[in-house]
N, CA, C and O atoms as CSV, one atom per row, in Angstrom:
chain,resi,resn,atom,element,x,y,z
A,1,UNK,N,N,-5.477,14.790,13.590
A,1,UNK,CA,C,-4.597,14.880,12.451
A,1,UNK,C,C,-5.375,15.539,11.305
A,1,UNK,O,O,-6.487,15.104,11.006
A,2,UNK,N,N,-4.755,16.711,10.568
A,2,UNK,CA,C,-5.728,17.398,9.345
A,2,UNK,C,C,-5.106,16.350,8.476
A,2,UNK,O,O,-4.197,15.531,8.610
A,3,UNK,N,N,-5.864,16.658,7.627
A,3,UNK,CA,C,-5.423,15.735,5.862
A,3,UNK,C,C,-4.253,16.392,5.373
A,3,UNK,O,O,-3.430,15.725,4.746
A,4,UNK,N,N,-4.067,17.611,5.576
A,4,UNK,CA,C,-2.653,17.951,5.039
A,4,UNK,C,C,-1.495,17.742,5.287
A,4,UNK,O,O,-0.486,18.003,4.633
A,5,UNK,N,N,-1.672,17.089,6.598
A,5,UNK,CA,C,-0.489,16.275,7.298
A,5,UNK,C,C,-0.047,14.926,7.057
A,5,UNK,O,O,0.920,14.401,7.608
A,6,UNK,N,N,-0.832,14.373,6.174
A,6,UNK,CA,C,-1.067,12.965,5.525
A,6,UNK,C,C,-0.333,13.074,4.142
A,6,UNK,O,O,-0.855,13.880,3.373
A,7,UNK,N,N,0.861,12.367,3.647
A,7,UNK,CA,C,1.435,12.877,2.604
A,7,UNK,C,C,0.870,11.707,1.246
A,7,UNK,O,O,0.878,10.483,1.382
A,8,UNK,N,N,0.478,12.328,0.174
A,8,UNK,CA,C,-0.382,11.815,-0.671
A,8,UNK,C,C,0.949,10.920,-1.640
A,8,UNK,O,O,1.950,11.385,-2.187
A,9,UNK,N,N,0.594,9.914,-1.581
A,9,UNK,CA,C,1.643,8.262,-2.296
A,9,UNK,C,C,1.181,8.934,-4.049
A,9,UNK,O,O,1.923,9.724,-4.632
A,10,UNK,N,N,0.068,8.509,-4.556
A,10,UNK,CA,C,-0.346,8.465,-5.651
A,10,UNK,C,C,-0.268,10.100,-6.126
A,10,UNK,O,O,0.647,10.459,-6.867
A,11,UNK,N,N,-0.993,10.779,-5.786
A,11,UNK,CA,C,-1.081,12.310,-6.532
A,11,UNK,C,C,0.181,12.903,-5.970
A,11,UNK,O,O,0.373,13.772,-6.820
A,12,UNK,N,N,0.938,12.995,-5.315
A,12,UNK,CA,C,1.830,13.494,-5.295
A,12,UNK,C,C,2.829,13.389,-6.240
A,12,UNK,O,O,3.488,14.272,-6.788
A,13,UNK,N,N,2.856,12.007,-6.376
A,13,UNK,CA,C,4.060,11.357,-8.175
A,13,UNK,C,C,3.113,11.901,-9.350
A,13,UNK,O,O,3.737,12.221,-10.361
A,14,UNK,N,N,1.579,12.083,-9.409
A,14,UNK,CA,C,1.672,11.731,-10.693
A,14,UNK,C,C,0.776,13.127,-11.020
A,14,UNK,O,O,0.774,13.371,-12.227
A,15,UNK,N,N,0.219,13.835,-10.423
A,15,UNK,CA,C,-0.170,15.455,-10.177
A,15,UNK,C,C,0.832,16.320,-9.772
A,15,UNK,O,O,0.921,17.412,-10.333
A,16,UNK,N,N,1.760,15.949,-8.708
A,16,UNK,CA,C,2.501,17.619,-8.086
A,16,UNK,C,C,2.129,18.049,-6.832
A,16,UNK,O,O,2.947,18.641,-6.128
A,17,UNK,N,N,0.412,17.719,-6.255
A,17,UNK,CA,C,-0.538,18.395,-5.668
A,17,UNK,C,C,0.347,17.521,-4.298
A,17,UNK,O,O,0.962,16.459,-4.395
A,18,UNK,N,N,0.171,18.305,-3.163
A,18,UNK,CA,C,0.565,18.063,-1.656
A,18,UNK,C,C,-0.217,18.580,-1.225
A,18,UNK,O,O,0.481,19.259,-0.472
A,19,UNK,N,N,-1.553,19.009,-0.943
A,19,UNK,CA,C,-2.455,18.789,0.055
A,19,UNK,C,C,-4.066,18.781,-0.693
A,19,UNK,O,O,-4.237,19.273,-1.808
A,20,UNK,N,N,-5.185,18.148,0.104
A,20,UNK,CA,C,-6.392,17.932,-0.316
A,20,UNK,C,C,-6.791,18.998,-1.386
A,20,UNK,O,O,-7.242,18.713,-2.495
A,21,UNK,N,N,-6.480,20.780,-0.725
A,21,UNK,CA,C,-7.060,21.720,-1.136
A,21,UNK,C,C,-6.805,22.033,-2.819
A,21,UNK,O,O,-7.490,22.592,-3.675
A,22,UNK,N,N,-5.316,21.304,-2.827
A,22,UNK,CA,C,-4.507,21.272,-4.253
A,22,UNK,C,C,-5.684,20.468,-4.896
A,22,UNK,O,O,-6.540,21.018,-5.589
A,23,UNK,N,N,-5.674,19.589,-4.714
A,23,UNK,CA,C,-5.893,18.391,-5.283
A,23,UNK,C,C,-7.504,18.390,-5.813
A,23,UNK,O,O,-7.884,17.859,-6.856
A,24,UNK,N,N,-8.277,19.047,-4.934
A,24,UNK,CA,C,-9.819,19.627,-5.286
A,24,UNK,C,C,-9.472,20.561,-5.970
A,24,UNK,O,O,-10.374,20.544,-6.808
A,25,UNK,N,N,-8.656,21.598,-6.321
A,25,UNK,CA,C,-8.729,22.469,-7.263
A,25,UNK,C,C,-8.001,22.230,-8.512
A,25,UNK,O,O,-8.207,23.024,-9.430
A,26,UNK,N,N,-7.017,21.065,-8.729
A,26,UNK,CA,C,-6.580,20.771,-9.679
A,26,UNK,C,C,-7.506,19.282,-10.527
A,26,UNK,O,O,-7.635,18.189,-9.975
A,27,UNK,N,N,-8.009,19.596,-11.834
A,27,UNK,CA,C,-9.314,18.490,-12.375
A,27,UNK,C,C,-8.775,17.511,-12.470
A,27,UNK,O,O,-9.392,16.475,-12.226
A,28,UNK,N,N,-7.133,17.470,-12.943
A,28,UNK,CA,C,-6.475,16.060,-13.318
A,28,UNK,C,C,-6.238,15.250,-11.652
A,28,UNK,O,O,-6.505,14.049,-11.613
A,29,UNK,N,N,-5.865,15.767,-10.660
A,29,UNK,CA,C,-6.021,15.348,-9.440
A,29,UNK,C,C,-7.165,15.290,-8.892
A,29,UNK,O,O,-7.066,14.719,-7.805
A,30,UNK,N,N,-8.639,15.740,-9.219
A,30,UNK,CA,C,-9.813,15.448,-8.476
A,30,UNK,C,C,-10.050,14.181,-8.884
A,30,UNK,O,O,-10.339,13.293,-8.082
A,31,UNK,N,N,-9.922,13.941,-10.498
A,31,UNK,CA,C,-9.971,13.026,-11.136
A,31,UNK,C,C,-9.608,11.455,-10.448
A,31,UNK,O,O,-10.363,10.483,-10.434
A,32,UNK,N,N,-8.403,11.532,-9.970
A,32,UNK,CA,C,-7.004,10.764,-9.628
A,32,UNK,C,C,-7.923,10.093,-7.876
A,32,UNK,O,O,-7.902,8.931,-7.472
A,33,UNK,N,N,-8.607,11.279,-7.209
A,33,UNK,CA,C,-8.260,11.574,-5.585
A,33,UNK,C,C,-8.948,10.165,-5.135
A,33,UNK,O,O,-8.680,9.731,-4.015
A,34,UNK,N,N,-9.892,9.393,-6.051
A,34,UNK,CA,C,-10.525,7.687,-5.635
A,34,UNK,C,C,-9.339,6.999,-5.702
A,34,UNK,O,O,-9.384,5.866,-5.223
A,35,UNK,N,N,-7.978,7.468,-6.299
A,35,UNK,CA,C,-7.037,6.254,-6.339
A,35,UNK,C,C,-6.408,6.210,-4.990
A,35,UNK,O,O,-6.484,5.367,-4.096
A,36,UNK,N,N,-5.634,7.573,-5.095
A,36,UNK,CA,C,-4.980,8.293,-3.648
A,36,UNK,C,C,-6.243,7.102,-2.081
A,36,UNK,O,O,-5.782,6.236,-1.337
A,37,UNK,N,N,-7.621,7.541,-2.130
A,37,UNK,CA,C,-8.147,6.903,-1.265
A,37,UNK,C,C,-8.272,5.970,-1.152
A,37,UNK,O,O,-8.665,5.566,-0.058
A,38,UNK,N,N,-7.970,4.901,-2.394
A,38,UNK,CA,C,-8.243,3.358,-2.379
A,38,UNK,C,C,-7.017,2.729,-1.735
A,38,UNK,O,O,-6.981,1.747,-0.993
A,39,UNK,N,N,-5.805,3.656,-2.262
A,39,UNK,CA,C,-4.404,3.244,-1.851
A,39,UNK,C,C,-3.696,3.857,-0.670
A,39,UNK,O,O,-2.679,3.329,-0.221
A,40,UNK,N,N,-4.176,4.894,-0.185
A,40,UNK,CA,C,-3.602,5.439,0.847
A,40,UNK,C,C,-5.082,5.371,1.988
A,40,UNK,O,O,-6.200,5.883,2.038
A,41,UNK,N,N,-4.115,4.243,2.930
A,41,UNK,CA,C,-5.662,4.283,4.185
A,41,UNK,C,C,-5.370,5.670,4.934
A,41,UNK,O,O,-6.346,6.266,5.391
A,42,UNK,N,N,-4.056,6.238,5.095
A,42,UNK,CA,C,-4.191,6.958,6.079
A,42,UNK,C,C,-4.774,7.926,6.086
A,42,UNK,O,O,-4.823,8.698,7.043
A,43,UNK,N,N,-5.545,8.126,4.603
A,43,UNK,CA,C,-6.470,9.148,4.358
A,43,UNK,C,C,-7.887,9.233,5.057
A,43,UNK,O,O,-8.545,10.273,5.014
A,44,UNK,N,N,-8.298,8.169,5.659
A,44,UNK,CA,C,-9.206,7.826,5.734
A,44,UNK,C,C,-10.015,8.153,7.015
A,44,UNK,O,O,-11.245,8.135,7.059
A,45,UNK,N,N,-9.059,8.504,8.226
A,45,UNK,CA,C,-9.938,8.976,9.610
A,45,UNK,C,C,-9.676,10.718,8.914
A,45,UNK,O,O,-10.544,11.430,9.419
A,46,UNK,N,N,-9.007,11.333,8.203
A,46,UNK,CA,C,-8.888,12.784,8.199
A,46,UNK,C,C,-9.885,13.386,6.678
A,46,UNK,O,O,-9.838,14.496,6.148
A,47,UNK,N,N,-10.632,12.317,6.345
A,47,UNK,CA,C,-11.534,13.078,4.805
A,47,UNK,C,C,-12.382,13.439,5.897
A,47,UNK,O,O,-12.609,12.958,7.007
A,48,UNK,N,N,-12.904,14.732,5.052
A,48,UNK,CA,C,-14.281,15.112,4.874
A,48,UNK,C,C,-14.830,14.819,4.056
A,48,UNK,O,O,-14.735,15.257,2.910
A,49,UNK,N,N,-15.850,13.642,4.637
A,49,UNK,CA,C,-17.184,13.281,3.646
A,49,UNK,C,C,-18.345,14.278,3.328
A,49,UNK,O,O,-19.274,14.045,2.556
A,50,UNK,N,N,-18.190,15.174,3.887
A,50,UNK,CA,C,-19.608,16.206,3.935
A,50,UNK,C,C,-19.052,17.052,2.282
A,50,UNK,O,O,-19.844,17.826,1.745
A,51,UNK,N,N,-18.033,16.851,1.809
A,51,UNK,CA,C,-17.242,17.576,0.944
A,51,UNK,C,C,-18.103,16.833,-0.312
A,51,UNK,O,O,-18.224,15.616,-0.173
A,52,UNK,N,N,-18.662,17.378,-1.422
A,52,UNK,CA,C,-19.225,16.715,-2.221
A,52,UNK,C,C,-18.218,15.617,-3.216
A,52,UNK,O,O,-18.356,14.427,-3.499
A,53,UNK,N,N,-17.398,16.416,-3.497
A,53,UNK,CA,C,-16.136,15.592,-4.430
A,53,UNK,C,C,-15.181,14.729,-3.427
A,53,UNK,O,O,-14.248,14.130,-3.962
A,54,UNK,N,N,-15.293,14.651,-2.429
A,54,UNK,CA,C,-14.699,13.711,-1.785
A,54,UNK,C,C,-15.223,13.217,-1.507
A,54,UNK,O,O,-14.761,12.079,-1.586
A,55,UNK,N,N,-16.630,13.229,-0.902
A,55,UNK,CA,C,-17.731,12.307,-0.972
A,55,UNK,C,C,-17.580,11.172,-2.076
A,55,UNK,O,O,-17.278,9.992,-1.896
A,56,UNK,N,N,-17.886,11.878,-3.346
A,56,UNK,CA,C,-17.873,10.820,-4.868
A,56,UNK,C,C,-16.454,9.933,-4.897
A,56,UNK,O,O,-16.370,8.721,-5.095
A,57,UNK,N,N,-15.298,10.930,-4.629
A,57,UNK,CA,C,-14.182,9.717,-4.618
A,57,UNK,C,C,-14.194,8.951,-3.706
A,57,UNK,O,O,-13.768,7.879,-4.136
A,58,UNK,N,N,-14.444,8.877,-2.656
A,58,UNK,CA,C,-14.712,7.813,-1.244
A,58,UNK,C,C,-15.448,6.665,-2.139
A,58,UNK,O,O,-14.963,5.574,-2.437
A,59,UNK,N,N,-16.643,7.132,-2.472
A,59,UNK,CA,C,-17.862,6.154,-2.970
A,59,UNK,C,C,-17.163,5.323,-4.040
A,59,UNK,O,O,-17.326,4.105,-3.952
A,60,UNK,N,N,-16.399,5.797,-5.052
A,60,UNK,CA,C,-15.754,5.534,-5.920
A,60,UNK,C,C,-14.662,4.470,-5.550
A,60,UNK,O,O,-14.516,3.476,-6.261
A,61,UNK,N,N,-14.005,4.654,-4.590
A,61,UNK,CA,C,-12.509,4.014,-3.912
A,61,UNK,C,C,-13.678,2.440,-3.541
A,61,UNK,O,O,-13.699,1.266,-3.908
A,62,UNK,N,N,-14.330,3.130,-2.824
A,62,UNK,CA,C,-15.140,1.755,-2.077
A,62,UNK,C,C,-15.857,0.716,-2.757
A,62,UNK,O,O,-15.961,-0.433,-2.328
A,63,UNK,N,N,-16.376,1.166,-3.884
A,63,UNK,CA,C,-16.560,0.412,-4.985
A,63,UNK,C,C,-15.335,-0.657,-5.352
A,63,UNK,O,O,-15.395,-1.841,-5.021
A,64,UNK,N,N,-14.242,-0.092,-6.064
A,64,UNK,CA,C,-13.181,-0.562,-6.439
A,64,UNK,C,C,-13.043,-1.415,-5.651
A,64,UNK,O,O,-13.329,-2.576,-5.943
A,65,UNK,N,N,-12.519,-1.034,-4.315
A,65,UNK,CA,C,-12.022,-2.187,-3.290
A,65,UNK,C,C,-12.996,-3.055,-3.102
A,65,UNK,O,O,-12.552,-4.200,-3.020
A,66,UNK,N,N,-14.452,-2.963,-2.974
A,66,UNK,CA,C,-15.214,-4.199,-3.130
A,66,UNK,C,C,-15.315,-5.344,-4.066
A,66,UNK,O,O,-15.665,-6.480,-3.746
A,67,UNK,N,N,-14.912,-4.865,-5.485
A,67,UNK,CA,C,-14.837,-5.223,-6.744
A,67,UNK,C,C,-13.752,-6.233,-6.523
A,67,UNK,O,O,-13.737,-7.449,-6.719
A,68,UNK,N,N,-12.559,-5.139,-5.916
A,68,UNK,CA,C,-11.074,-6.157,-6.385
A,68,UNK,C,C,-10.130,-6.210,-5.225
A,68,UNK,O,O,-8.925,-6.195,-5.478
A,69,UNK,N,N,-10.624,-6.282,-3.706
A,69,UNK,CA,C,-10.329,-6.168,-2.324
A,69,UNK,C,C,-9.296,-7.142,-2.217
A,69,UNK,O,O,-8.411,-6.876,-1.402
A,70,UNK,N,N,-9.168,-8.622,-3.096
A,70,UNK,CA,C,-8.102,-9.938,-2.915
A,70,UNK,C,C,-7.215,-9.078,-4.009
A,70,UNK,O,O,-6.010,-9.317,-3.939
A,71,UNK,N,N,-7.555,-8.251,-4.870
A,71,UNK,CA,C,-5.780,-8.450,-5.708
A,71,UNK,C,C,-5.558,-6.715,-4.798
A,71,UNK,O,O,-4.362,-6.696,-4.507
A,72,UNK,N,N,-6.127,-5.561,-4.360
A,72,UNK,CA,C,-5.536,-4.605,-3.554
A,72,UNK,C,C,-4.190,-5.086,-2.573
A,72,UNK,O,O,-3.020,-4.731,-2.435
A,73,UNK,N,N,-5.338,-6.370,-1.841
A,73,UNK,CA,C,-4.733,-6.332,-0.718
A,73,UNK,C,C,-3.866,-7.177,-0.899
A,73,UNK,O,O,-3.731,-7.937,0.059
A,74,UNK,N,N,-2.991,-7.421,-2.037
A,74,UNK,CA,C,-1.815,-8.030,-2.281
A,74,UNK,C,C,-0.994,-7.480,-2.595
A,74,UNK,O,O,0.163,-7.851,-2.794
A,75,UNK,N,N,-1.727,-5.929,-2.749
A,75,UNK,CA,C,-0.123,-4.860,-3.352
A,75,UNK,C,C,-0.181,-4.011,-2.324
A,75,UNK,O,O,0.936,-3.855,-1.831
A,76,UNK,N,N,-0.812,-3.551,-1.930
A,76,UNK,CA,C,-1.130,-2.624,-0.401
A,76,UNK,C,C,-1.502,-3.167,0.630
A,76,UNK,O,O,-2.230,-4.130,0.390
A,77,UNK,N,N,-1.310,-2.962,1.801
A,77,UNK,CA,C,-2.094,-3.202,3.199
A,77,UNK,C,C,-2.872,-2.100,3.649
A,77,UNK,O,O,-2.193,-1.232,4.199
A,78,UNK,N,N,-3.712,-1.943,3.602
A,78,UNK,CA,C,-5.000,-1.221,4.087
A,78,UNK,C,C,-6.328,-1.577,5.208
A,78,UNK,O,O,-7.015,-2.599,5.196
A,79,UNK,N,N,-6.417,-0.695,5.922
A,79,UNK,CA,C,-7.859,-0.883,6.350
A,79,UNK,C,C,-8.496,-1.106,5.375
A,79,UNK,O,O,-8.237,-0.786,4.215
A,80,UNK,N,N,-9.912,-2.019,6.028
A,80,UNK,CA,C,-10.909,-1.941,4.689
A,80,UNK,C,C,-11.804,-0.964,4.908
A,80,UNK,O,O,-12.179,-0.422,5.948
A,81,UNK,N,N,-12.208,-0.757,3.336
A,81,UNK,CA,C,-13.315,0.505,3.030
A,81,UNK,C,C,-14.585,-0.121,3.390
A,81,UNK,O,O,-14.663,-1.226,3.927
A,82,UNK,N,N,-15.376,0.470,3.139
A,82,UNK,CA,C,-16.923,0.423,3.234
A,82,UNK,C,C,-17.000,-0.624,2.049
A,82,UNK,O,O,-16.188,-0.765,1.134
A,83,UNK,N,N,-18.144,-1.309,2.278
A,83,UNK,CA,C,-19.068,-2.589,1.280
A,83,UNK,C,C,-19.768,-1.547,0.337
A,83,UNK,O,O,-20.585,-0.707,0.716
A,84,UNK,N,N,-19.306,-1.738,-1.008
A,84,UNK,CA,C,-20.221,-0.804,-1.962
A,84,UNK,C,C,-20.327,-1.640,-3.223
A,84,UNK,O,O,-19.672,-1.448,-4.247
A,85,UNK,N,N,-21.268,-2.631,-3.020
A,85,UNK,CA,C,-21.332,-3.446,-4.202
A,85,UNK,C,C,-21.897,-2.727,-5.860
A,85,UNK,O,O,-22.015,-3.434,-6.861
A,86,UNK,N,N,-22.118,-1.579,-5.846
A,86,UNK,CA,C,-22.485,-0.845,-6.920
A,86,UNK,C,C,-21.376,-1.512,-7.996
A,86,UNK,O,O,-20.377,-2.146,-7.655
A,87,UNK,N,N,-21.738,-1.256,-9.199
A,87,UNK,CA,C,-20.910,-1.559,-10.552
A,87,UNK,C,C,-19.166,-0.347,-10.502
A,87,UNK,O,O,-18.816,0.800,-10.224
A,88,UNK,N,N,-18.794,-1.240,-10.834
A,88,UNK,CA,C,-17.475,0.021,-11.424
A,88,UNK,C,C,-17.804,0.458,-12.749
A,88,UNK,O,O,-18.818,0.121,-13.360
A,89,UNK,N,N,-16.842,1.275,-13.196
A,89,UNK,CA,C,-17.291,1.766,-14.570
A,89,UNK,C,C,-15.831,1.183,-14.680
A,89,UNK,O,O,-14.845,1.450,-13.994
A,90,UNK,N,N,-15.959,0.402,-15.627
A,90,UNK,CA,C,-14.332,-0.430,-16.612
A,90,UNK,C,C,-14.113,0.449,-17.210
A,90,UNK,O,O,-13.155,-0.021,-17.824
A,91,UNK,N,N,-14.234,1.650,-17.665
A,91,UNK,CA,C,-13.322,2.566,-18.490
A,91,UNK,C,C,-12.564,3.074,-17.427
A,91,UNK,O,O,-12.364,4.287,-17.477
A,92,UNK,N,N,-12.037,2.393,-16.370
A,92,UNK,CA,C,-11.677,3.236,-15.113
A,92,UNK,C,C,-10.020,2.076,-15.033
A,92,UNK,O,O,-8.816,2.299,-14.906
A,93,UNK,N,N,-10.719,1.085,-15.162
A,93,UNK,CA,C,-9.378,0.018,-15.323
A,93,UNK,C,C,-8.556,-0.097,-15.435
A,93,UNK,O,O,-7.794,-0.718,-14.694
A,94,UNK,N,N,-8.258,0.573,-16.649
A,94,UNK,CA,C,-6.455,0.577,-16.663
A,94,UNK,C,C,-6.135,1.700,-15.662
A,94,UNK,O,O,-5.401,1.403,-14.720
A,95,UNK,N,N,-6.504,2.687,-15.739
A,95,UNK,CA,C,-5.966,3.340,-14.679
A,95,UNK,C,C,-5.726,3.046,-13.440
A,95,UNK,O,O,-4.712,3.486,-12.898
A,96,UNK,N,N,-6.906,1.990,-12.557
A,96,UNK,CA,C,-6.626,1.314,-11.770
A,96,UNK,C,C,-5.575,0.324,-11.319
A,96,UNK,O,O,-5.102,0.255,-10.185
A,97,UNK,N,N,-5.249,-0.497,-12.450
A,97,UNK,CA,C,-4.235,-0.888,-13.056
A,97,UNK,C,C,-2.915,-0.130,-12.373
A,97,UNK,O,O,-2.433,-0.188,-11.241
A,98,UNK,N,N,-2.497,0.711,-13.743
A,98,UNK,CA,C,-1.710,1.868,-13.245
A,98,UNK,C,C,-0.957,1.557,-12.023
A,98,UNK,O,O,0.046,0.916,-11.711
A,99,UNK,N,N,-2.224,2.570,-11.233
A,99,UNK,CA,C,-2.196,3.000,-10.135
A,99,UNK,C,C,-1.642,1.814,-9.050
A,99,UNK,O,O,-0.740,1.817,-8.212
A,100,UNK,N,N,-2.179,1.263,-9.286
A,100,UNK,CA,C,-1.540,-0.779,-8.467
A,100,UNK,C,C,-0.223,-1.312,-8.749
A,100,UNK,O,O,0.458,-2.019,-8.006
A,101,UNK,N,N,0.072,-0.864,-9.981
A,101,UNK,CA,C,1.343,-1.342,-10.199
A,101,UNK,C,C,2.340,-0.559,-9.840
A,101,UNK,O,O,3.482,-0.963,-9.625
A,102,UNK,N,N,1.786,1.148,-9.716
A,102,UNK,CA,C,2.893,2.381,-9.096
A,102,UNK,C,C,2.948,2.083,-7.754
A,102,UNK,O,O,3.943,2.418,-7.110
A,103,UNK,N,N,1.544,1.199,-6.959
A,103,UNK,CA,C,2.038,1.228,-5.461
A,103,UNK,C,C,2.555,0.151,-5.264
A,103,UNK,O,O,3.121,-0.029,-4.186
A,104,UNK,N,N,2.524,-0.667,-6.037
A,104,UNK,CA,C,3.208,-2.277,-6.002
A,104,UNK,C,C,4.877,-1.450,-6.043
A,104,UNK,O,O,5.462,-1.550,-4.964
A,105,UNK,N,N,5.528,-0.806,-6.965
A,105,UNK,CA,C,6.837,-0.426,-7.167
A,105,UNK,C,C,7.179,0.468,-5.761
A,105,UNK,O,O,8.281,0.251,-5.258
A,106,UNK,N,N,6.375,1.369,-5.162
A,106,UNK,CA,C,6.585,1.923,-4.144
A,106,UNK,C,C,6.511,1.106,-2.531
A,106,UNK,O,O,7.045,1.564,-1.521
A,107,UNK,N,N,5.844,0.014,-2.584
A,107,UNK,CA,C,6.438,-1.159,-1.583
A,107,UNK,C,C,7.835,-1.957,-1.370
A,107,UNK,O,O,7.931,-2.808,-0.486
């Protein structure tokens, strides 16, 4: 399965962008692409990690979900990510937020 065949929940409502390539070339969606991965598992057998910026959002997603894995997995069902006990950056929060409550409405 390529990634472009995977239809994006989060950047698609709130960017425009429908496939990875969009989404790396648009800043407000590169920005976004740790949410898309925290919330959409099916992203997850079709990333390229060797990709530097998808690399960082992976790392980024996996963080989060380590951080806050009991309230995710009460608005989404997901595989789990990787253990990345690193710090989040809280200026990231509300957006996280956000983003939880747009997939909470889309369940």
């Amino acid at each position: 399965m390529k990634v472009e065949s995977v239809p994006f929940k989060l950047l698609a409502a709130y960017t425009g962008v429908k496939t990875l390539d969009e989404a790396l070339a648009d800043p407000q969606a590169r920005r976004l692409l740790w949410l898309e991965i925290l919330l959409n598992d099916r992203l997850d057998p079709v990333l390229d990690l060797n990709a530097p910026d998808v690399q960082q959002a992976y790392r980024k997603a996996c963080r989060w979900y380590t951080s806050y894995r009991s309230l995710i997995e009460t608005v989404v069902k997901r595989a789990p990510l990787s253990a990345d006990s690193s710090p989040v950056d809280q200026r990231d929060y509300r957006t996280f937020v956000e983003a939880l409550r747009f997939a909470a409405d889309q369940h």
